[in-house]
C-alpha positions as CSV (number, residue, x, y, z in Angstrom):
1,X,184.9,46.2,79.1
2,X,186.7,48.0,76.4
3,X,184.9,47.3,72.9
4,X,187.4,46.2,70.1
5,X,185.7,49.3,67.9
6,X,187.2,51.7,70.5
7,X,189.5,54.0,68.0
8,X,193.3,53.5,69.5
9,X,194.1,57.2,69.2
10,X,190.8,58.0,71.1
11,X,191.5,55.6,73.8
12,X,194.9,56.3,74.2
13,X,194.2,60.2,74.6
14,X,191.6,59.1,77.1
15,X,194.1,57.2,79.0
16,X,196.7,60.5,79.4
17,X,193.5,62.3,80.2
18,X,192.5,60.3,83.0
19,X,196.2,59.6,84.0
20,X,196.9,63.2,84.3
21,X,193.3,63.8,86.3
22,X,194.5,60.7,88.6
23,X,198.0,62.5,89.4
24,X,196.3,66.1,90.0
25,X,193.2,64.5,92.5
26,X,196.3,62.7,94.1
27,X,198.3,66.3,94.6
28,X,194.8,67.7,95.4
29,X,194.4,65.5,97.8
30,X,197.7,65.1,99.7
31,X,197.7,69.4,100.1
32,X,193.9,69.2,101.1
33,X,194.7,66.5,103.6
34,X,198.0,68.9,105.1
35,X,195.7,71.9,104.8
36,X,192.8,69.9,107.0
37,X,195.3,68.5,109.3
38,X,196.5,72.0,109.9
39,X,193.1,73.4,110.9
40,X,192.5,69.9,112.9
41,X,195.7,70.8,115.0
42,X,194.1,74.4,115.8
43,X,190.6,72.9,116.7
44,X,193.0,70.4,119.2
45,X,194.1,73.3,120.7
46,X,190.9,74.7,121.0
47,X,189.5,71.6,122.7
48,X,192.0,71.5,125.2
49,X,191.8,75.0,126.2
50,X,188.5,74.9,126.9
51,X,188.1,71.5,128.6
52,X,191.0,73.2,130.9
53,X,188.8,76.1,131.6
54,X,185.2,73.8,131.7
55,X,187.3,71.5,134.4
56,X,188.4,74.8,136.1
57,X,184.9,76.0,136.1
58,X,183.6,72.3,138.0
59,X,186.4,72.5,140.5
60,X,185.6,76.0,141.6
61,X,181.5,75.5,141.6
62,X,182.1,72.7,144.0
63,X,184.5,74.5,146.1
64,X,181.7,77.3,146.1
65,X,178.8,75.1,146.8
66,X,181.1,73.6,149.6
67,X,181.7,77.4,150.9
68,X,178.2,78.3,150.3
69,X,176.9,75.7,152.5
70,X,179.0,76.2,155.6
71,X,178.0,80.0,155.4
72,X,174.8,78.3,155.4
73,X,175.5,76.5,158.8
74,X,177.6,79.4,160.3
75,X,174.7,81.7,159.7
76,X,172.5,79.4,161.5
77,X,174.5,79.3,164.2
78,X,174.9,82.7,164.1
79,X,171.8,83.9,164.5
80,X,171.3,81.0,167.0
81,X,173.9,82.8,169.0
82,X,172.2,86.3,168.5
83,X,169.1,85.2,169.6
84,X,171.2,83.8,172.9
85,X,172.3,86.8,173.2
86,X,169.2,89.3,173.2
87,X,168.0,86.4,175.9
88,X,171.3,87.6,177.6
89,X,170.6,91.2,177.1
90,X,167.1,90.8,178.3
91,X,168.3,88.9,181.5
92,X,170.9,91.7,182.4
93,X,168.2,94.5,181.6
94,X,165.9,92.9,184.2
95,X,168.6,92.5,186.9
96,X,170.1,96.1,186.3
97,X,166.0,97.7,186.8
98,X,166.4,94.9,190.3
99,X,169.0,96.8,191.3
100,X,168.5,100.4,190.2
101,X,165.6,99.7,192.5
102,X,167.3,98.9,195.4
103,X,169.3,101.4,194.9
104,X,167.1,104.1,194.9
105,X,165.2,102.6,197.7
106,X,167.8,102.2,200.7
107,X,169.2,105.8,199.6
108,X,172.6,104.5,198.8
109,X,175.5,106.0,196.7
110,X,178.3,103.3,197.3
111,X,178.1,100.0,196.0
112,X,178.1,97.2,198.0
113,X,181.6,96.3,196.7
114,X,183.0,100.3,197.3
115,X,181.7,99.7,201.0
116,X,183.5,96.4,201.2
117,X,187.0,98.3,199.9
118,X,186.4,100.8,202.3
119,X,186.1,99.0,205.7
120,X,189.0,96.9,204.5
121,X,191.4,99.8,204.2
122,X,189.7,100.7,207.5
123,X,190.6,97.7,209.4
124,X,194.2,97.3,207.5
125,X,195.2,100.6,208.4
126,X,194.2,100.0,212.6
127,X,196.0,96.6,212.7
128,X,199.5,98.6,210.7
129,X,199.5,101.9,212.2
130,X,200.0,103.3,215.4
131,X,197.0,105.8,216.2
132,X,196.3,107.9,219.2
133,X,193.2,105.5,221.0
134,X,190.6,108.2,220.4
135,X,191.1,108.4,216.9
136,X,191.4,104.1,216.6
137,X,188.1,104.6,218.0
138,X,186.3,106.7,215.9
139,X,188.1,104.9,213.0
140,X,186.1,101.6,214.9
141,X,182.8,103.2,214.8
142,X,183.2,104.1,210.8
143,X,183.6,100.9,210.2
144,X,180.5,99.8,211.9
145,X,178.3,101.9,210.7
146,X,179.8,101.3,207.4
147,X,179.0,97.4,208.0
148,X,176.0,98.2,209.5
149,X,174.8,100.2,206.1
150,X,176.3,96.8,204.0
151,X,174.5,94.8,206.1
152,X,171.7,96.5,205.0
153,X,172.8,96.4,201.2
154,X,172.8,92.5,201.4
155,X,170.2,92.5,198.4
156,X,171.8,95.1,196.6
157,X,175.3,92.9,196.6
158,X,173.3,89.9,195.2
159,X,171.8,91.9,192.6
160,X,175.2,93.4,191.7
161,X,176.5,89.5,191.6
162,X,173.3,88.8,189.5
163,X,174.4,91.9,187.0
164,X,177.8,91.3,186.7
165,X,177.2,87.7,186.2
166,X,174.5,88.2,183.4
167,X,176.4,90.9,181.8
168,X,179.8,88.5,181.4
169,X,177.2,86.0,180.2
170,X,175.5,88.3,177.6
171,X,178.9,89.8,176.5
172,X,180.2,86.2,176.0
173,X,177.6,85.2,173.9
174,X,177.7,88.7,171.9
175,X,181.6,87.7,171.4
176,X,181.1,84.1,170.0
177,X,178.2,85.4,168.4
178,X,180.6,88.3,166.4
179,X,183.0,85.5,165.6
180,X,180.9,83.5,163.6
181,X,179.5,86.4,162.0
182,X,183.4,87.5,160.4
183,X,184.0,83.7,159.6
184,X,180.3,84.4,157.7
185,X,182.0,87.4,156.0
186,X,185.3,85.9,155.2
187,X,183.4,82.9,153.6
188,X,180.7,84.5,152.0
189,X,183.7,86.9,150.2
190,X,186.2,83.5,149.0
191,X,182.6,81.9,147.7
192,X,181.8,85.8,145.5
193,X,186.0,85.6,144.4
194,X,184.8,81.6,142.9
195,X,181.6,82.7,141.8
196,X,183.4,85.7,140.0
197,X,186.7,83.4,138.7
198,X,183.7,80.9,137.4
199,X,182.0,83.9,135.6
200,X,185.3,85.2,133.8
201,X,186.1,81.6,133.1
202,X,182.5,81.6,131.3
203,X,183.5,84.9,129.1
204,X,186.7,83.3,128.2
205,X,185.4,80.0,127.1
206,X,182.3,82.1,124.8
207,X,185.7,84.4,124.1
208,X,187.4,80.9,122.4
209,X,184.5,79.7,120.8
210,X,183.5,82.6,118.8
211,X,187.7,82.3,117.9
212,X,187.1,78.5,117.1
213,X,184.4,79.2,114.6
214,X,186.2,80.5,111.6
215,X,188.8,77.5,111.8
216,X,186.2,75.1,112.5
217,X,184.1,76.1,109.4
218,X,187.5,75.7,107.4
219,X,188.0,72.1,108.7
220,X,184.5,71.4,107.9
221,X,184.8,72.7,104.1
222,X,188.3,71.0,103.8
223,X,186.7,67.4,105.2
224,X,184.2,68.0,102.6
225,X,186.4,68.7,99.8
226,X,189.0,65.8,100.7
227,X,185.6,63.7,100.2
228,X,184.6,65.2,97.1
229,X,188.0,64.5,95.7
230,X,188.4,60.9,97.1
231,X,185.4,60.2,95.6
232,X,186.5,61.7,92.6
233,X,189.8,59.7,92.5
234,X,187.7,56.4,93.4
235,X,185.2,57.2,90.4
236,X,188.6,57.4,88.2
237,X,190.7,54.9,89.1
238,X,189.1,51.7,87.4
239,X,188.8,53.5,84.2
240,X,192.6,54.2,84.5
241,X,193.5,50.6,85.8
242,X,190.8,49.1,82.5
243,X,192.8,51.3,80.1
244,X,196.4,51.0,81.4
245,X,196.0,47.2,81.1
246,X,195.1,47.8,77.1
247,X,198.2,49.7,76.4
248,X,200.1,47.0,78.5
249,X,199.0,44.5,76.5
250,X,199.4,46.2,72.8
251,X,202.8,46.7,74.0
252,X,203.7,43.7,74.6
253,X,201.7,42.3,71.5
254,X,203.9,44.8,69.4
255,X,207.3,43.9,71.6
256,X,206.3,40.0,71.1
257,X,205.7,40.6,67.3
258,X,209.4,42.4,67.1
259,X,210.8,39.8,68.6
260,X,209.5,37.2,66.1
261,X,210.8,39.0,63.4
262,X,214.3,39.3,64.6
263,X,214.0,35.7,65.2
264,X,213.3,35.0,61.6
265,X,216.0,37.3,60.5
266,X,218.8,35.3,62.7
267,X,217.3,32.2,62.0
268,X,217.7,33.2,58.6
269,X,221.2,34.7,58.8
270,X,222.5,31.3,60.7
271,X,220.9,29.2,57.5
272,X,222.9,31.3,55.5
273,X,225.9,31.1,58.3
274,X,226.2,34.8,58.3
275,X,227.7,36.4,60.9
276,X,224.9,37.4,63.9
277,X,225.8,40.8,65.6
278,X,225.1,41.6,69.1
279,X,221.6,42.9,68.7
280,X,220.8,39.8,66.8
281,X,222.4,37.5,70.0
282,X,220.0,39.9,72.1
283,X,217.1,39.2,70.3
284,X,217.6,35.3,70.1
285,X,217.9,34.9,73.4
286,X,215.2,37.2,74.4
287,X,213.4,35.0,72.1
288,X,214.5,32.0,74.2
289,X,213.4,33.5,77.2
């Protein structure tokens, strides 16, 4: 409370003091606020750039990890398939010594198959043709000997069924096995493009931090300064409101002490019955009131 040996010129100049310190904190703080709220907006921004890009980066790294393991499978099966096929390639290796053997053996240059073709044209071209009977004949005896010599080749023709069997068989497997082996490559290549999006995504989101730091240290000394202030007003403003209630009430102790003196002086002037003016009407009735 306000002692009653306060000198009134030294409160009073208080009072403008303060009041003036009250409407500067109040300016202070309304451009501080504008100033913070500005930054705050940029540091928004900020956020939602790089939650866009940290979103980005969890979609692609499980697309990846997804990729990465069905390389994973198709290499398995892959090299499932390779092994298949050296079994293949072993197989066909064994039958193709089987019948270079036989080969060599019964002295024969035609292939079981070749002597087939040839006794076929043999026999066509007897049953279509009119030939002198001598020559039919000798055409007869070539094509017993001939089937006489495949008779003999009976092994041979099973080991050229065996090899051309085995080597469909191997080159089957060698196909399917090349297959998976480009949907490995065109996999493994799609999972390095995500791997290398996620890594740019990384340098763009260090790229926007470093950028975020100079307006985030602003908003930080702003918040701290709107505090300061606040604080500052808060400190203020009861000392105002205790002083501004003085002045409110010595004014209206000096209005009410106006009053009673105009009262006298048209109480006075109606004893007398002189005539009131306006101001003196004024005054009564404000009296009245």
């Amino acid at each position: 409370m306000l002692s009653e040996m306060n000198d009134p010129a030294e409160l009073k100049k208080e009072y403008e003091l303060k009041k003036k310190e009250v409407q500067q904190l109040r300016q202070q703080l309304n451009s501080t606020h504008q100033e913070k709220e500005t930054y705050y907006r940029q540091l928004t921004t900020f956020r939602d750039k790089l939650r866009s890009k940290i979103e980005r980066i969890e979609s692609l790294k499980k697309e990846r990890n997804d990729l990465t393991s069905e390389v994973k499978k198709l290499k398995e099966e892959r090299n499932k398939l390779n092994e298949e096929a050296q079994e293949r390639k072993k197989i066909l290796q064994t039958v193709d010594q089987k019948k270079e053997v036989l080969t060599e053996k019964m002295e024969v240059q035609e292939s079981p198959g070749r002597l087939k073709s040839q006794i076929a044209k043999l026999e066509e071209k007897i049953e279509t043709e009119v030939i002198p009977f001598e020559k039919e004949k000798g055409l007869r005896k070539q094509i017993k000997e001939l089937k006489a010599q495949l008779k003999k080749l009976d092994g041979l023709d099973i080991a050229w069924k065996e090899h051309n069997t085995a080597a469909a068989n191997f080159s089957e497997k060698r196909r399917v096995a090349q297959e998976f082996h480009q949907q490995v490559q065109v996999k493994a290549d799609v999972s390095q493009n995500k791997h290398e999006e996620i890594s740019g995504l990384y340098d763009e989101i260090k790229a926007l931090r470093n950028e975020q730091k100079a307006p985030l240290e602003k908003y930080k000394q702003l918040k701290t300064q709107f505090a300061e202030k606040k604080k500052a007003l808060e400190e203020l403003l009861p000392r105002l409101t205790e002083l501004s209630k003085v002045f409110h009430e010595n004014e209206e102790k000096s209005y009410q002490s106006i009053l009673r003196e105009k009262t006298a002086e048209v109480q006075e002037k109606i004893k007398k019955r002189q005539k009131l003016s306006t101001r003196d009407i004024l005054a009564f009735q404000a009296t009245k009131e």
